[in-house]
C-alpha positions in Angstrom: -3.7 -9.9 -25.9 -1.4 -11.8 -23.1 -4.4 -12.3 -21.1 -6.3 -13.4 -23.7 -4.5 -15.6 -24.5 -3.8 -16.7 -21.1 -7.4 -17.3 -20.2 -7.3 -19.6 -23.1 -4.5 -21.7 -22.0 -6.8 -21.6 -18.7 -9.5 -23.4 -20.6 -12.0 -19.8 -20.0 -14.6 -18.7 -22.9 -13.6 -15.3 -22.7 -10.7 -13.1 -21.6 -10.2 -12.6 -18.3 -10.2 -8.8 -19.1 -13.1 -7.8 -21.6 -12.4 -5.8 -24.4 -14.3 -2.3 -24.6 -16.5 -1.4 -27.2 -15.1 1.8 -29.2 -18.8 3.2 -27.6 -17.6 2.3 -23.9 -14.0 4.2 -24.3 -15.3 7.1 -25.3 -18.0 6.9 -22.6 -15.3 6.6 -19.7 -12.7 8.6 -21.2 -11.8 11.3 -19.2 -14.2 10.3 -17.0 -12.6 9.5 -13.6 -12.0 12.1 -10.4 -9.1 10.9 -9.1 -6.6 7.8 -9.3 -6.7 5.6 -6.6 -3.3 3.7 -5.4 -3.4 0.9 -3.5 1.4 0.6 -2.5 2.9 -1.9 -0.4 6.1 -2.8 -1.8 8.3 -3.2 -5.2 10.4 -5.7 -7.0 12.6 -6.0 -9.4 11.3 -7.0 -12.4 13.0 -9.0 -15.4 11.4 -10.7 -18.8 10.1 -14.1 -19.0 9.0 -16.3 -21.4 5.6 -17.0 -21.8 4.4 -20.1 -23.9 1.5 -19.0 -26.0 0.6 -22.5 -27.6 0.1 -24.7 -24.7 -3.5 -26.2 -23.3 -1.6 -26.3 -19.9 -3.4 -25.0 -16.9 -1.4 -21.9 -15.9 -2.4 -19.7 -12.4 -3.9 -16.3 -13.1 -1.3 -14.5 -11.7 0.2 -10.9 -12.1 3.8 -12.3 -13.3 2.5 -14.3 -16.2 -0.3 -11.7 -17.2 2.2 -9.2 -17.4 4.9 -11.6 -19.2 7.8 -11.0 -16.0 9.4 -12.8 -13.1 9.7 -10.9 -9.8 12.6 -10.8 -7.4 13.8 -8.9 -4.6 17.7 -6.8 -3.7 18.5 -8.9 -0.6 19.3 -5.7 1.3 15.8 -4.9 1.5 13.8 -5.3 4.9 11.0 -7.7 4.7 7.8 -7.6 6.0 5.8 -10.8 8.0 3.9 -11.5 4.1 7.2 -10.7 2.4 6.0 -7.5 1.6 9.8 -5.7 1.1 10.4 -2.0 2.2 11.2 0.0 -0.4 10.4 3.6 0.1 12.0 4.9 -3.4 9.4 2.5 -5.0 6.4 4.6 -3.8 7.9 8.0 -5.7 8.9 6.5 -8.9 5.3 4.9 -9.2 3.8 8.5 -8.8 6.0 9.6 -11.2 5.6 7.0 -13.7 1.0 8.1 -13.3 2.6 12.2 -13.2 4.4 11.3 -16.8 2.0 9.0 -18.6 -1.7 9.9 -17.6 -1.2 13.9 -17.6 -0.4 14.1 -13.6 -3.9 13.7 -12.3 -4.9 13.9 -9.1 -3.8 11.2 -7.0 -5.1 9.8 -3.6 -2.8 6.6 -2.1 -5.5 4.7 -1.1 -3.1 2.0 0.8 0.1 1.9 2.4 1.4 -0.2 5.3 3.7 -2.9 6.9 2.6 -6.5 8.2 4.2 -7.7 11.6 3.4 -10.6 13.8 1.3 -8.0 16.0 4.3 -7.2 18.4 3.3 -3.5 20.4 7.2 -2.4 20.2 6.7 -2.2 15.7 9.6 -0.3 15.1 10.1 -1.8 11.7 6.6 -0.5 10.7 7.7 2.9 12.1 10.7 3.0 9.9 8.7 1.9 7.3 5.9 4.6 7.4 9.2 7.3 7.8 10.7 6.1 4.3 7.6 5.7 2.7 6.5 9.5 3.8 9.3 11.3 2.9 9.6 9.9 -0.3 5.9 10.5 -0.7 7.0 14.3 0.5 9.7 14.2 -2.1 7.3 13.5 -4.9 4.8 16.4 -3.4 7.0 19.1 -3.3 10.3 18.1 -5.4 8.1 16.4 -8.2 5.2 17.9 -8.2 2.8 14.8 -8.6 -0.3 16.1 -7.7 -1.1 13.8 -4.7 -4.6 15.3 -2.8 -4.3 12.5 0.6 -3.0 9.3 1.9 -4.5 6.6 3.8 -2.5 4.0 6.3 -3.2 0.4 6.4 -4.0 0.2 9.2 -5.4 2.0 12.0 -6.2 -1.3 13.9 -5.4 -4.8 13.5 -7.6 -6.7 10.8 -8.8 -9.5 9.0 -6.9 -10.2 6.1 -8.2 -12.2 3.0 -5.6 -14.3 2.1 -3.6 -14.2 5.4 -6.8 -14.3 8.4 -5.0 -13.2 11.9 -1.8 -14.4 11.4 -0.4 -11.4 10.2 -1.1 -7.7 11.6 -0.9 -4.3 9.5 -2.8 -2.2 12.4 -0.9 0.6 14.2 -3.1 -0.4 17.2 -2.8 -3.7 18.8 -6.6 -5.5 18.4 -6.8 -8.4 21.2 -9.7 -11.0 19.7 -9.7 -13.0 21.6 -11.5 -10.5 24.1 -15.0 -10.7 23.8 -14.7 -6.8 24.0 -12.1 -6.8 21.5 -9.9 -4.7 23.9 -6.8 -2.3 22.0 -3.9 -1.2 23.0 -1.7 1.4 21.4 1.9 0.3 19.3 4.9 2.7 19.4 3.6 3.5 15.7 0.6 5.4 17.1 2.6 7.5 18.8 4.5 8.1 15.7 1.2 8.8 14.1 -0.1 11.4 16.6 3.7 13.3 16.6 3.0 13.2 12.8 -0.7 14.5 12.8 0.2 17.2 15.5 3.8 18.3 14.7 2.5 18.2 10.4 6.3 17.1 10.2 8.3 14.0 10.2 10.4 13.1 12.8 13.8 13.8 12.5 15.3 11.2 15.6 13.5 7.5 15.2 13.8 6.6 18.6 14.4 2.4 18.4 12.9 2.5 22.0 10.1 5.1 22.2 8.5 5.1 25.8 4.8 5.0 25.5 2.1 3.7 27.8 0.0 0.2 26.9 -3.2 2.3 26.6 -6.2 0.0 26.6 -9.2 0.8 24.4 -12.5 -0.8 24.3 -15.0 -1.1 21.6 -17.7 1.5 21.6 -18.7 1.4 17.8 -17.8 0.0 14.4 -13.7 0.1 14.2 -12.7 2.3 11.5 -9.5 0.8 9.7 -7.7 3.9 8.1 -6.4 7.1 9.4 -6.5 10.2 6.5 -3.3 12.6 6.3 -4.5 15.5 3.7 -2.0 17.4 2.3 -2.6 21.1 2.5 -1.4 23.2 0.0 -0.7 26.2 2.7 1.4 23.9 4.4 4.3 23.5 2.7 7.0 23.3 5.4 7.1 19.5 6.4 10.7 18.3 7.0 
C-alpha cells in the first residue's frame, strides 16, 4: 500500500509494484528452488514519516518505499561507495529468511568490498574474513541452510551507477591496456589459501608478500568465483 501510494505521489498510473491476482499467488507459491541474496552492507534503521497526501514528486527510493531513514555506527569501516563493513549483518539477514520463509535453501549470490583499485586491498581482505565467518557461524551454529556463495568480484568491473571509479575485483583489471592486462591483489591470495586450505585464516597478515602476477586476456572474463559448502566438510575454523 506504501508504494502505491508512493507511485501516486510520483504522478505514475499504476503502482510501481503490481498487485497479484489470487490466480498468480497460488501459481508461484511454493514455486521457487532456491533464495537468491544479493549482501553488501547494513544500516541502522529508524521510522520516518511519510506524507501520504502530497502531489510532490518524491525519488523512488528504498527509504521512503519502506517508510525508514538509514544511518550508519561511526565505528564501522567504510567502503570507496560507502558501502559499511558489517559482518554480523550478513548472519542476522540469514536468520531473519531461516525464521520467516521455513529456512529454504539459500545461495548468497553477492558479496564484496569497493576500493579505489589499490593491489595491497587489505581492507577487502578483512572484509571477506568477517563476512565468512559469520557466514560459517550461521552454517554450522544456526543452521540456515545456505547451499554456495559467490564473491563480487573476481576481477575489476564496470559498475552501473559508479563506471571505473570504483573497484570490487580481487584481481587488478588495467583498461586502459588494449589487452586488458591483470595482475593479482593480496586478496587473491587470500582467496586461493581459502579454496586450498577449505579454512579461514587464522593470522591476517596486514602485509602479505605476493608477486604482481600479470594476466592477459584469452577469453570472456568471468566475474565471480563459487565457494560450495560441502556438507562432509564440516571442519572449517
Amino acid at each position: 500500500d506504501v508504494i502505491d501510494q508512493n507511485s501516486k505521489n510520483e504522478f505514475r498510473r499504476r503502482s510501481r509494484l503490481p498487485y497479484f491476482t489470487t490466480e498468480e499467488i497460488k501459481e508461484i507459491k511454493g514455486s521457487s528452488d532456491f533464495f537468491g541474496l544479493n549482501h553488501y552492507s547494513s544500516y541502522i534503521a529508524s521510522k520516518r514519516k511519510i506524507f501520504t497526501n502530497t502531489k510532490v514528486m518524491i525519488p523512488p527510493i528504498c527509504e521512503t518505499d519502506l517508510m525508514v531513514e538509514l544511518r550508519r555506527d561511526p565505528s564501522w569501516n567504510t567502503s570507496k561507495e560507502n558501502s559499511y563493513n558489517v559482518p554480523t549483518g550478513l548472519r542476522g539477514v540469514l536468520n531473519f529468511i531461516k525464521n520467516n520463509y521455513n529456512n529454504p535453501p539459500v545461495f548468497i549470490t553477492e558479496n564484496g568490498f569497493a576500493d579505489d583499485g589499490r593491489l595491497d586491498d587489505y581492507d577487502r581482505i578483512d572484509y571477506y574474513q568477517g563476512f565468512l565467518s559469520e557466514l560459517l557461524k550461521s552454517i554450522y551454529e544456526d543452521k540456515c541452510n545456505v547451499m554456495g556463495y559467490t564473491i563480487w568480484s573476481l576481477i575489476d568491473d564496470f559498475e552501473w551507477a559508479h563506471g571505473y571509479t570504483i573497484k570490487f575485483g580481487i584481481t587488478h583489471v588495467n583498461f586502459k591496456h588494449p589487452e586488458r592486462k591483470r595482475i593479482a591483489k593480496a586478496s587473491t591470495y587470500y582467496f586461493k589459501y581459502l579454496i586450498k586450505e577449505r579454512e579461514l585464516p587464522k593470522i591476517l597478515p596486514r602485509k602479505l608478500k605476493f608477486q604482481n602476477k600479470v594476466f592477459k586476456r584469452k577469453r570472456s572474463p568471468i566475474r565471480k568465483v563459487y565457494i560450495i559448502r560441502r556438507k562432509e566438510h564440516s571442519n572449517w575454523q
